[in-house]
C-alpha positions as CSV (number, residue, x, y, z in Angstrom):
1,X,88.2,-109.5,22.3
2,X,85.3,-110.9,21.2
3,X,82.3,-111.8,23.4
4,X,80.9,-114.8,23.3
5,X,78.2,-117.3,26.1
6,X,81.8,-118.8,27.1
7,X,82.3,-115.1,28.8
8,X,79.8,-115.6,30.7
9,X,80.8,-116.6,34.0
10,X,78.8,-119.6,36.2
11,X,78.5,-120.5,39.8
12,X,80.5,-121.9,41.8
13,X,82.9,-118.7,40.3
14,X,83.2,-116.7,43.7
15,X,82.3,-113.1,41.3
16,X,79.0,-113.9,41.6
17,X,78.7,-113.6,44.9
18,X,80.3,-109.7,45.0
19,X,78.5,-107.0,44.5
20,X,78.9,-104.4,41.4
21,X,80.0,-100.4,41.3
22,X,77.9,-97.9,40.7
23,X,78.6,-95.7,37.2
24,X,79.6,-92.6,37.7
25,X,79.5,-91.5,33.7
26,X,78.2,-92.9,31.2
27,X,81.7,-93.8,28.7
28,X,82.3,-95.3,25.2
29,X,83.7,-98.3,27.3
30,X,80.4,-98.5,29.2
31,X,78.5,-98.8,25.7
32,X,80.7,-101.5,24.6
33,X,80.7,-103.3,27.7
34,X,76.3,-103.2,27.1
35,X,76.8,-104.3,23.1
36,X,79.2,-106.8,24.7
37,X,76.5,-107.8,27.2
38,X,74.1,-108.3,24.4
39,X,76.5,-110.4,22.5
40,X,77.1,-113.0,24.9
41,X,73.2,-113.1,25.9
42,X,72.5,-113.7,22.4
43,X,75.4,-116.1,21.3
44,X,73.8,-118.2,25.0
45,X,70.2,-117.9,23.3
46,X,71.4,-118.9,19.9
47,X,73.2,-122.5,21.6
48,X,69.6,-123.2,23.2
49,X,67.0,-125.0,21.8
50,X,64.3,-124.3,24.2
51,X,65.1,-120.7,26.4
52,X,65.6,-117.5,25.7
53,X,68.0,-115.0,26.7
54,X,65.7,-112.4,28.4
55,X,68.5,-110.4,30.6
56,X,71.8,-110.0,31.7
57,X,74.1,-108.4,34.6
58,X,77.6,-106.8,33.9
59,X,79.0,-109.2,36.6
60,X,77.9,-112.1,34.5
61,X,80.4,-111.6,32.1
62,X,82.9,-110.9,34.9
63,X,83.0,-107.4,34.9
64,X,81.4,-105.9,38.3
65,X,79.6,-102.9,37.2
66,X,76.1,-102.0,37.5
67,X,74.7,-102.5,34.6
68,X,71.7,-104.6,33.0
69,X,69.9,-105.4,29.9
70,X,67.1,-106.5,30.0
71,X,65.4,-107.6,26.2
72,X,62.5,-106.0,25.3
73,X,59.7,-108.6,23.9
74,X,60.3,-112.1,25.9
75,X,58.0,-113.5,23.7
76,X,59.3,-112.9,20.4
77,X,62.9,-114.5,20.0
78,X,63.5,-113.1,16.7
79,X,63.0,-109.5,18.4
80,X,66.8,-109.3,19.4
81,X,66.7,-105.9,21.0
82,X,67.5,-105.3,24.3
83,X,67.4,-101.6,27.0
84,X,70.3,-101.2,29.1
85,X,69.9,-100.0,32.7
86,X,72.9,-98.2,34.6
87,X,72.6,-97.9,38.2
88,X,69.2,-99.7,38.7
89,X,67.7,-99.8,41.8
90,X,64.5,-100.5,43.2
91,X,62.5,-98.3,44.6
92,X,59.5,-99.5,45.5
93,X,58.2,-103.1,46.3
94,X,54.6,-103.6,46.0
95,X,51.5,-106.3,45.2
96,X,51.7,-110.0,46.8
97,X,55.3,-112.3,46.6
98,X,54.9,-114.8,44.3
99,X,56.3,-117.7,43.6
100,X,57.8,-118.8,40.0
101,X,60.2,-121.0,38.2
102,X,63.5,-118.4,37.7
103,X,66.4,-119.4,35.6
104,X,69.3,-117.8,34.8
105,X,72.5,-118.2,32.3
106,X,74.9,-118.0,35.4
107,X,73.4,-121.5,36.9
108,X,73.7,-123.9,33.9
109,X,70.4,-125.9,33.4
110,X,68.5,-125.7,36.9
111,X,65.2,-123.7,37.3
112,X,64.1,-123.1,41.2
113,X,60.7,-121.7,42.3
114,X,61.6,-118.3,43.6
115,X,59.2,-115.7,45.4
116,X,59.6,-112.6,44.0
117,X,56.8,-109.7,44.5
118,X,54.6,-109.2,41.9
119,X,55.4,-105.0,41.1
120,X,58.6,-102.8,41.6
121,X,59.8,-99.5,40.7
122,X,63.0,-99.0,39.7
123,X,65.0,-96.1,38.7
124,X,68.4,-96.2,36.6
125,X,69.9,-94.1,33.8
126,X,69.8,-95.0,30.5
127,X,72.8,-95.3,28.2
128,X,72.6,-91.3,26.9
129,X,72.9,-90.7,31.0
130,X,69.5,-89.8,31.5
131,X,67.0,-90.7,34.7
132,X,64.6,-92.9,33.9
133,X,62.0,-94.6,36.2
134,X,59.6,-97.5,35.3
135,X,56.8,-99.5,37.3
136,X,56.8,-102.9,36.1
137,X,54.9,-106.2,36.7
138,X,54.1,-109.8,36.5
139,X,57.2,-111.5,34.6
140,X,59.2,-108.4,33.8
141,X,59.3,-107.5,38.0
142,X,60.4,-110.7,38.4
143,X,63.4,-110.1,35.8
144,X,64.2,-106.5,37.2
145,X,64.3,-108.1,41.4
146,X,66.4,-111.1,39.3
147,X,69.4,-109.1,37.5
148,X,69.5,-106.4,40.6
149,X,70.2,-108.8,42.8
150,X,73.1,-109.5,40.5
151,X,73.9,-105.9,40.8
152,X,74.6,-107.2,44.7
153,X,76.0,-110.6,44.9
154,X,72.9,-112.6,44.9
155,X,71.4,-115.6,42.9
156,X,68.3,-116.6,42.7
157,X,69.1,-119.7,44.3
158,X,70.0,-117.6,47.5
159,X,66.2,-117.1,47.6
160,X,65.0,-120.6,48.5
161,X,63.7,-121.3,51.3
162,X,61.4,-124.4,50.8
163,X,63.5,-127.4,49.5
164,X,60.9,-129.2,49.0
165,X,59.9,-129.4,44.9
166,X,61.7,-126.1,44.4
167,X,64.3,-126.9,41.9
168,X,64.3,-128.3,39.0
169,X,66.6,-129.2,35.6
170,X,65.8,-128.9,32.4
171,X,65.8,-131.7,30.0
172,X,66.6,-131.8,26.2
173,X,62.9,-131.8,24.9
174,X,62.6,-128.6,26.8
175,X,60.2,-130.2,30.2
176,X,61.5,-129.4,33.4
177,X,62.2,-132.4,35.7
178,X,62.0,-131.6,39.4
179,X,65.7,-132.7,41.4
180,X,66.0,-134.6,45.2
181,X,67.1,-131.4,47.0
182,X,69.8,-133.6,49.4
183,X,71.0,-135.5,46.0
184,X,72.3,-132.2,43.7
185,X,71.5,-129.2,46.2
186,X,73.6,-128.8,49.3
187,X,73.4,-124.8,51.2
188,X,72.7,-123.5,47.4
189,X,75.2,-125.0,46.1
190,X,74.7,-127.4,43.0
191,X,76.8,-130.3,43.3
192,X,77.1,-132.3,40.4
């Protein structure tokens, strides 16, 4: 089967909003399910002109399994490589909530301001099965509380509160354009 940004799965799909199973081992079918993963971010990246595929949840290619990648330099897109995390969970929440434009490859073309806090800790196992733990910041927090709540059924829109110049849709020269909340956004849900 190959593994392409058309297996990636989008909202309204009812998967999204399930939460994932935890790994017990660490498989061959597990690996290919994280180069699958990788695949269909980049294939997504390579059909965009003006975004870049920074992580992914298992779930978002319909397989509900706690798994992310997340890639490691956002700022270079010709640095294709991306660290899978099994099992990730935050364990620590610190520094001020913020709030920042969030997309994500599961809500086609809208960006919403999201709080999010600044720092987290997370533990997970890598792909040889191993513990790791990392503190992360700034942007990279942001991505970690983002594909998590994957892990658990959330979006980001779920996190929304103000309606009030919060979302937005991106337009072909890359600019984002800011949407009437009551025209295209109705109890997080995107009605177009």
């Amino acid at each position: 089967m190959i593994i392409t940004k058309d297996s990636i799965i989008t909202l309204p799909n009812p998967h999204l909003r399930h939460g994932s199973k935890k790994i017990g081992v660490v498989t061959e079918s597990i690996k290919q399910l994280i180069d699958n993963m990788k695949d269909a971010t980049l294939d997504w990246e390579d059909s965009r002109d003006h975004e870049v595929g920074v992580a992914l949840a298992a779930i978002q290619i319909d397989q509900p399994l706690r798994v992310v990648i997340v890639r490691n330099d956002f700022n270079n897109k010709k640095n294709r490589v991306f660290t899978a995390f099994i099992n990730p969970e935050i364990t620590k929440y610190e520094g001020d909530i913020i709030d920042d434009f969030e997309g994500c490859l599961s809500v086609s073309d809208i960006y919403g301001k999201v709080p999010r806090y600044e720092k987290v800790r997370v533990k997970a196992i890598n792909e040889d099965g191993k513990l790791i733990r990392v503190k992360v910041e700034g942007f990279l927090a942001r991505v970690f509380q983002h594909e998590i709540d994957h892990t658990n059924g959330i979006v980001f829109i779920d996190h929304i509160k103000n309606t009030t110049d919060a979302f937005y849709k991106l337009k072909n020269d890359g600019q984002l354009e800011a949407l009437d909340y009551e025209k295209h956004i109705k109890d997080n849900r995107i009605l177009w």
